[in-house]
C-alpha positions as a Markdown table, in Angstrom:
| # | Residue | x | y | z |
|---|---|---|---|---|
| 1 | Unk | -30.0 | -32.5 | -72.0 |
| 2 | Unk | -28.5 | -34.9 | -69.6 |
| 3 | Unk | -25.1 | -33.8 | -71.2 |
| 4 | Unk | -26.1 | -29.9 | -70.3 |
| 5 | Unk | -27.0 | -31.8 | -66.9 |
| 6 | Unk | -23.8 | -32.7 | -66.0 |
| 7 | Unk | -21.7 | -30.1 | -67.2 |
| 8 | Unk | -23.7 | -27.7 | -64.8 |
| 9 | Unk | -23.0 | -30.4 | -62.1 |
| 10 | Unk | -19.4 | -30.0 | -63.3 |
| 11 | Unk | -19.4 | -26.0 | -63.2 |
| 12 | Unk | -20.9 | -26.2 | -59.6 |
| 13 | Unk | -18.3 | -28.4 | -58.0 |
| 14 | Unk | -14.9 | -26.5 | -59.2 |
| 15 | Unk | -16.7 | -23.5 | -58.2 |
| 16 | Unk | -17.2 | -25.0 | -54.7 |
| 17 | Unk | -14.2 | -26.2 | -54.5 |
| 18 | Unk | -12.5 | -22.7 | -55.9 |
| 19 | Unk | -14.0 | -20.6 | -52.9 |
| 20 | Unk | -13.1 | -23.4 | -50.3 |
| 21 | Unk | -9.1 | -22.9 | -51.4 |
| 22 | Unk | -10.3 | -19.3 | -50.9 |
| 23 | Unk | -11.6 | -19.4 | -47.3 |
| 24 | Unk | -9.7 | -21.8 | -45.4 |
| 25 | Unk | -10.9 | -23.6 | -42.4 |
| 26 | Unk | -9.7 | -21.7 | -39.4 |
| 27 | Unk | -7.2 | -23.8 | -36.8 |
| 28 | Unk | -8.8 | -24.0 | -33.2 |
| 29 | Unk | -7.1 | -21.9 | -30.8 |
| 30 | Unk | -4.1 | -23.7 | -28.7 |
| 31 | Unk | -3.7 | -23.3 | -24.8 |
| 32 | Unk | 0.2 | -22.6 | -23.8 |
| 33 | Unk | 1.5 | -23.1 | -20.2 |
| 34 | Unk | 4.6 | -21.3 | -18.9 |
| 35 | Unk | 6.5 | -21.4 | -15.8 |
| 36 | Unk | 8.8 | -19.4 | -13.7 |
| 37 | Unk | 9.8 | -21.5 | -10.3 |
| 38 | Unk | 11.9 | -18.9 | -8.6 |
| 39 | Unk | 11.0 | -17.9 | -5.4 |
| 40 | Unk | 9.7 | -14.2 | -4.9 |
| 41 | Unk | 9.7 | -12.5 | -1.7 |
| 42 | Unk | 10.3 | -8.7 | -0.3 |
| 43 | Unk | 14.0 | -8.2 | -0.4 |
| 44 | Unk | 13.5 | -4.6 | 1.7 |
| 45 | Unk | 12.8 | -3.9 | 5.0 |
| 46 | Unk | 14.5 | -7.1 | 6.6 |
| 47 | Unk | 12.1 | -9.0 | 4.3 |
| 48 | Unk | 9.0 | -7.3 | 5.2 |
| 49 | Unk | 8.4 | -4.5 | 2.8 |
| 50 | Unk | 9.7 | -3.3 | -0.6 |
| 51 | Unk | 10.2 | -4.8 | -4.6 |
| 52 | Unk | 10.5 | -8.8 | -5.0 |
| 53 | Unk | 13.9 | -10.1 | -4.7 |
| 54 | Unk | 13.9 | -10.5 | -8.4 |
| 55 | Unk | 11.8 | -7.7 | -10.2 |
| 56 | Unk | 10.7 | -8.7 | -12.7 |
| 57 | Unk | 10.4 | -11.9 | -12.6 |
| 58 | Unk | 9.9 | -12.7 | -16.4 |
| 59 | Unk | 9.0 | -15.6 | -18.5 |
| 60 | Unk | 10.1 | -15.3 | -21.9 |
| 61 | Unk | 7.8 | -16.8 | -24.5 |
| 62 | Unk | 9.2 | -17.6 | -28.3 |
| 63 | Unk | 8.4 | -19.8 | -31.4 |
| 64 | Unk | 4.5 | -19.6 | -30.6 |
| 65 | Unk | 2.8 | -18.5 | -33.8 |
| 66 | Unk | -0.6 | -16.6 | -33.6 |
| 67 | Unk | -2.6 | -14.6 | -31.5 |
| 68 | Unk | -3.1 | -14.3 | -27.9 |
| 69 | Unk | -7.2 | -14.7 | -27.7 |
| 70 | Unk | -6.6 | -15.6 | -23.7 |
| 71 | Unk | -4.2 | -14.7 | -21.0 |
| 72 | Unk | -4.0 | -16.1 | -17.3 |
| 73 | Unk | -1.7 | -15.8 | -14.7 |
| 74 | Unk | -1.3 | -18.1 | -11.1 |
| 75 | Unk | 0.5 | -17.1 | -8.3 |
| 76 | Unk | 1.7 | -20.2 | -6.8 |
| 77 | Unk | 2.1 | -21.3 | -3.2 |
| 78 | Unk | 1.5 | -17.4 | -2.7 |
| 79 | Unk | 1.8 | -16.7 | 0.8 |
| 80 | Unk | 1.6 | -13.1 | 3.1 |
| 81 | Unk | 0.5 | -12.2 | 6.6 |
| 82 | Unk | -0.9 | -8.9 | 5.4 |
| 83 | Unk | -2.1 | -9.6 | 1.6 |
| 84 | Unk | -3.6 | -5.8 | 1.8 |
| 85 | Unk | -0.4 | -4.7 | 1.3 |
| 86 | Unk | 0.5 | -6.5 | -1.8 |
| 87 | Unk | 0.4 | -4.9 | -5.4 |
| 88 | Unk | 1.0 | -7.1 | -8.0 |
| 89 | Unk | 0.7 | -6.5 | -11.5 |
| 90 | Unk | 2.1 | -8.2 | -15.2 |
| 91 | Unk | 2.8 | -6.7 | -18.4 |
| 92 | Unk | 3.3 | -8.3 | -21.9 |
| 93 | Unk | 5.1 | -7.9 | -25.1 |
| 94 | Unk | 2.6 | -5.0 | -25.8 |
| 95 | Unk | 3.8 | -3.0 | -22.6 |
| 96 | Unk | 0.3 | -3.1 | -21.1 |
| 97 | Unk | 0.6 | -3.2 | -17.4 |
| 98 | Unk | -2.5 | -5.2 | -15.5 |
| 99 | Unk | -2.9 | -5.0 | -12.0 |
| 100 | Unk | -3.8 | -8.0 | -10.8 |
| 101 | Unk | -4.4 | -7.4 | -7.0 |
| 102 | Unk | -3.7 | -4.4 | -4.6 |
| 103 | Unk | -5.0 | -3.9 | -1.5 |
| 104 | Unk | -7.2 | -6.9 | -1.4 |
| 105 | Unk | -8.0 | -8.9 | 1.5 |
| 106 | Unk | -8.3 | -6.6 | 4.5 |
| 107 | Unk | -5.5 | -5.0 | 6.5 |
| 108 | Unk | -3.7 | -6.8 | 9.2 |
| 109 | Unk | -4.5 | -4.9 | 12.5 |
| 110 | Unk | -2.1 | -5.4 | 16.0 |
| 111 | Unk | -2.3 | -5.7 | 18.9 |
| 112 | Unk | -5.4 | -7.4 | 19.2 |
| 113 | Unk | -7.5 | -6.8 | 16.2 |
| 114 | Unk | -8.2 | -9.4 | 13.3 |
| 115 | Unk | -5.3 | -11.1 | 11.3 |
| 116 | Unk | -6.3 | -11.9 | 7.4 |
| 117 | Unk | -3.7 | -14.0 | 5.9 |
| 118 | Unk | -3.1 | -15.8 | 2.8 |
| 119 | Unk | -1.2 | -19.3 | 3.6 |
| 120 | Unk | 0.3 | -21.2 | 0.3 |
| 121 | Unk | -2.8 | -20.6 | -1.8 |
| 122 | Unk | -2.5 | -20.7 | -5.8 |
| 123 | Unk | -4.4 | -18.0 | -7.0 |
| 124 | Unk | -5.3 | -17.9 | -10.6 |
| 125 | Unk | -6.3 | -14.0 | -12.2 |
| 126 | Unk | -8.8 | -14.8 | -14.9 |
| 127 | Unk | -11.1 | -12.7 | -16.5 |
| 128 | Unk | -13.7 | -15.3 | -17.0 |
| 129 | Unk | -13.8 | -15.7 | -13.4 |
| 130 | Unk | -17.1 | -15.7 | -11.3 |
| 131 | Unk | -16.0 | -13.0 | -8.7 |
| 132 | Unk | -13.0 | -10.7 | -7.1 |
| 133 | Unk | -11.2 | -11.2 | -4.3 |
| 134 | Unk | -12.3 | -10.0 | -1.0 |
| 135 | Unk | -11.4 | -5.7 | -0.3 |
| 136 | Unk | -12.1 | -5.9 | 3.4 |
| 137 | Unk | -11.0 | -9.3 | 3.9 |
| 138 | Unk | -10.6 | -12.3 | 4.8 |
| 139 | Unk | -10.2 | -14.1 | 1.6 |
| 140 | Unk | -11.6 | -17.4 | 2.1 |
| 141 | Unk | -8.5 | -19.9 | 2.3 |
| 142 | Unk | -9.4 | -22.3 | -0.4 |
| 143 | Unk | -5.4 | -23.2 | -1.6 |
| 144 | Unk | -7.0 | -23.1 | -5.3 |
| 145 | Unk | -9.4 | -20.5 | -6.8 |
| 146 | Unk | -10.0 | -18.3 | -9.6 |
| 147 | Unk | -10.3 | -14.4 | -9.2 |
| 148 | Unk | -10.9 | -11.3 | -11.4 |
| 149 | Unk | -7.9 | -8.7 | -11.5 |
| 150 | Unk | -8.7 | -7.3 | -8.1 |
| 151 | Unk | -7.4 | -3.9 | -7.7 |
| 152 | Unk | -8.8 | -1.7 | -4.7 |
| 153 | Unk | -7.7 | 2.0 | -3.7 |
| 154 | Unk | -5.0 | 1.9 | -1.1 |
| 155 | Unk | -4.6 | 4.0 | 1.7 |
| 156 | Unk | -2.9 | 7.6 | 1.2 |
| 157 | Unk | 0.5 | 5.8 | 2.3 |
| 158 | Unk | 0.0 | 3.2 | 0.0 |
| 159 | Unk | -0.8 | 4.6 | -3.6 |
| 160 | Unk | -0.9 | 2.2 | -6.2 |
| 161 | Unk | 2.5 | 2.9 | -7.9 |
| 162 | Unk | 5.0 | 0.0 | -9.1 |
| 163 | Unk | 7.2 | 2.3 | -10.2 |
| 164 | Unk | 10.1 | 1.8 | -7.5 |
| 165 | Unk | 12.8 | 0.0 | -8.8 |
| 166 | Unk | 11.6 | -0.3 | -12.2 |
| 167 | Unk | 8.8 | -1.2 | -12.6 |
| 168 | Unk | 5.5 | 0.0 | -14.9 |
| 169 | Unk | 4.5 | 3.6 | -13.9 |
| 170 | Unk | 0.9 | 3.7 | -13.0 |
| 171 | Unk | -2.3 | 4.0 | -13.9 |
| 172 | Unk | -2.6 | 0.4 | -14.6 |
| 173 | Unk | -5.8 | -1.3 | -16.6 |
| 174 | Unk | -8.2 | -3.7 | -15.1 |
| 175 | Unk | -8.5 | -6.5 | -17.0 |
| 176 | Unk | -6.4 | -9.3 | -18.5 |
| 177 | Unk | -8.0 | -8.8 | -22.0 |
| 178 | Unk | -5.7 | -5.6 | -22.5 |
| 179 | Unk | -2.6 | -8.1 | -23.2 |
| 180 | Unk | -4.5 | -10.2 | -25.8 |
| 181 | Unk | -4.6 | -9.4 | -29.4 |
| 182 | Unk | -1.0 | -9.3 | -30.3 |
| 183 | Unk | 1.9 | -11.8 | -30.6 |
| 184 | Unk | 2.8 | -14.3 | -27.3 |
| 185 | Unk | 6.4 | -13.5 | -28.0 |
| 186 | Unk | 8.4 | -11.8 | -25.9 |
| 187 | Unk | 8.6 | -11.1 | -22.3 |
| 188 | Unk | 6.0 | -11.4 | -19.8 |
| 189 | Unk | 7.0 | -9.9 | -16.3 |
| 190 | Unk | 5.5 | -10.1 | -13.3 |
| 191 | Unk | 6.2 | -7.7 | -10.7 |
| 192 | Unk | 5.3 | -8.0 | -6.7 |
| 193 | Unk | 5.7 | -4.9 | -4.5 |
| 194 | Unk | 4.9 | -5.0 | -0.5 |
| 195 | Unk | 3.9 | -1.1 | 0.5 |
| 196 | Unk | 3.8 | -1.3 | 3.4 |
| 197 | Unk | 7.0 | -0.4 | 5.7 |
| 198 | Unk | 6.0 | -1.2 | 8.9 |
| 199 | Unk | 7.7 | -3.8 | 10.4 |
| 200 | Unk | 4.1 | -5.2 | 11.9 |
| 201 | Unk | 4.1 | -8.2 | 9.1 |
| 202 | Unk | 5.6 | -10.8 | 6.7 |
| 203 | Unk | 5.7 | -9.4 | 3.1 |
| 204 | Unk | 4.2 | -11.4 | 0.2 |
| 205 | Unk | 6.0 | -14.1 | -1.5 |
| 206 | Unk | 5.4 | -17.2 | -3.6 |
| 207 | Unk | 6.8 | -20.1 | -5.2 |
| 208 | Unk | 6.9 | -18.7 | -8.5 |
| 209 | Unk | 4.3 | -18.6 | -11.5 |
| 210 | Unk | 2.8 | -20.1 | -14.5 |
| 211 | Unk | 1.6 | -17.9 | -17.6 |
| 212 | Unk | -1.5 | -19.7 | -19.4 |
| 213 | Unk | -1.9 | -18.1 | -23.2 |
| 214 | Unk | -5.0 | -19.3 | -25.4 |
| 215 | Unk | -3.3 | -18.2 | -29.2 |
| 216 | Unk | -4.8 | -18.9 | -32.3 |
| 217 | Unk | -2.6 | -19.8 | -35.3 |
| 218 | Unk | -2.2 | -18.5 | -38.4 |
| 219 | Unk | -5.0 | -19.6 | -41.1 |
| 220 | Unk | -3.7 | -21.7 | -43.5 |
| 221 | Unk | -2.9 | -20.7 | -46.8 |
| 222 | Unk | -3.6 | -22.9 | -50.0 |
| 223 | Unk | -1.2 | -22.1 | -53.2 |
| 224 | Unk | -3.0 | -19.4 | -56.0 |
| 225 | Unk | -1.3 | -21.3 | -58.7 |
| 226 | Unk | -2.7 | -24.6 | -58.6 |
| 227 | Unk | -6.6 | -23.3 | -57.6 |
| 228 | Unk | -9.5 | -22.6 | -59.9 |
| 229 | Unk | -7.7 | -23.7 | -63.3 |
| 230 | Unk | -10.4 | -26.5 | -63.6 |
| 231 | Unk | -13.2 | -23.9 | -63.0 |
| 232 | Unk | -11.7 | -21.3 | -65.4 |
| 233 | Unk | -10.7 | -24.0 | -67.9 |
| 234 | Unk | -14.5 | -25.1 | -67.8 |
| 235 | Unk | -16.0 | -21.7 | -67.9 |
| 236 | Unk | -14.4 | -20.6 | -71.2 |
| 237 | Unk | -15.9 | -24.6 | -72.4 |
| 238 | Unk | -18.8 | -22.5 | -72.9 |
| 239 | Unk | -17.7 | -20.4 | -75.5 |
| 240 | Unk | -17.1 | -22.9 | -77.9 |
| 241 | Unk | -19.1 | -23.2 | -80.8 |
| 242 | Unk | -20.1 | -26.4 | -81.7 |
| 243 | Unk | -21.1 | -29.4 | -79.5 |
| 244 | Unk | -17.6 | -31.2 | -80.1 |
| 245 | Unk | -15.3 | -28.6 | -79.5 |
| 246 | Unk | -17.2 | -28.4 | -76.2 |
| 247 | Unk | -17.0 | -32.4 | -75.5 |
| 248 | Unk | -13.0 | -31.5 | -75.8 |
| 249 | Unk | -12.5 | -29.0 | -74.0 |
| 250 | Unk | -14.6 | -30.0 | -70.9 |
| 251 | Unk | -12.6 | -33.5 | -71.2 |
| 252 | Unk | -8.9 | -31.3 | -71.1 |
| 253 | Unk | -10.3 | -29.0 | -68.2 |
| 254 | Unk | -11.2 | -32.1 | -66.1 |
| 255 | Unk | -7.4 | -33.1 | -66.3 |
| 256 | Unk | -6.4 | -29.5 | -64.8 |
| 257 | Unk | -5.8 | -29.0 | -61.1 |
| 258 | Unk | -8.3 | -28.1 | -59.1 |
């Protein structure tokens, strides 16, 4: 009986083991920072109005394995006397275009009337984030805060349309989570348009910009050849006739890999 006993015990704990090799543990996800420190500022309209001076600006991601579960981007030291009349928006390796902010903030109104800028704040466009930046404006100046892509319809001079010198063709999606599911590698550009041509106010700029991926890696894989021989060896144990031919064959399967 207690030699039935512990054979069963036996049985139980190579089949345990058996489906564990088959359902690895799953890694927790890693969190990826990337920057791009080149300044960005209107190069048209005697630095007023018009595409970035680079457009793109792009960070290049490689030798990341996994998936992109999370995607964040901050605009750093961004700065603008008129942020109403900033579009910016980011595609990934996928060729999903996001518009992060377009006429947000309120629009700067001379002679006389109210002034909403932005002075050297870093801005971070998360989705997780409690609220959106302001459409009528002012958006508070808190240096360091976290918005929802903030996307609000222009005025009939001002479609939303990145298009000029490159860049995505509208319409453009809403929400971070449209770049996540796929590889991190690749390019990641960021594009910053002023659309506004009048020569009332200082175009948007910044300091550059950091990329922040969550990816989760690969499950690890255990090798088919050396799981479940143990198990299998014990399972066919059973078959044997006699009580000895059992004792030896249970002793040889305990010798066999796991």
């Amino acid at each position: 009986m207690r030699e039935k006993r512990g054979t069963r015990r036996l049985c139980v704990l190579a089949a345990a083991l058996f489906v564990a090799a088959l359902f690895p543990t799953v890694a927790q996800a890693e969190t990826h920072t990337f920057l791009n420190l080149t300044h960005l500022a209107p190069s048209g309209g005697a630095g007023t109005s018009g595409p970035a001076n680079v457009y793109p600006s792009s960070i290049s991601v490689s030798g990341v394995s996994g998936t992109v579960t999370n995607a964040k981007v901050t605009l750093i030291d961004y700065h603008s006397s008129s942020p109403d009349d900033a579009d910016v928006a980011i595609t990934g390796p996928n060729g999903q275009a996001v518009m992060l902010m377009s006429d947000a903030c309120g629009e700067t109104i001379l002679p006389g009337g109210p002034t909403f800028s932005a002075d050297d704040e870093n801005w971070t466009f998360d989705d997780a984030a409690p609220t959106f930046l302001s459409n009528g404006g002012p958006c508070a100046p808190s240096q360091t805060a976290s918005f929802r892509p903030s996307n609000y319809l222009g005025n009939t001079g001002e479609p939303d349309d990145m298009s000029v010198s490159g860049g995505p063709p509208p319409p453009y999606l809403n929400a971070l989570s449209f770049l996540t599911g796929g590889s991190p590698n690749g390019a990641w550009r960021l594009f910053v348009l002023d659309d506004d041509g009048s020569a009332c106010c200082f175009g948007a700029g910044m300091s550059g910009w950091a990329l922040t991926l969550e990816v989760q890696p690969p499950a690890a894989t255990s090798t088919p050849a050396t799981t479940g021989q143990q198990a299998a060896a014990l399972a066919k144990c059973k078959t044997k006739k006699s009580k000895k031919a059992r004792r030896k064959c249970r002793q040889k399967a305990q010798s066999l890999p796991l």
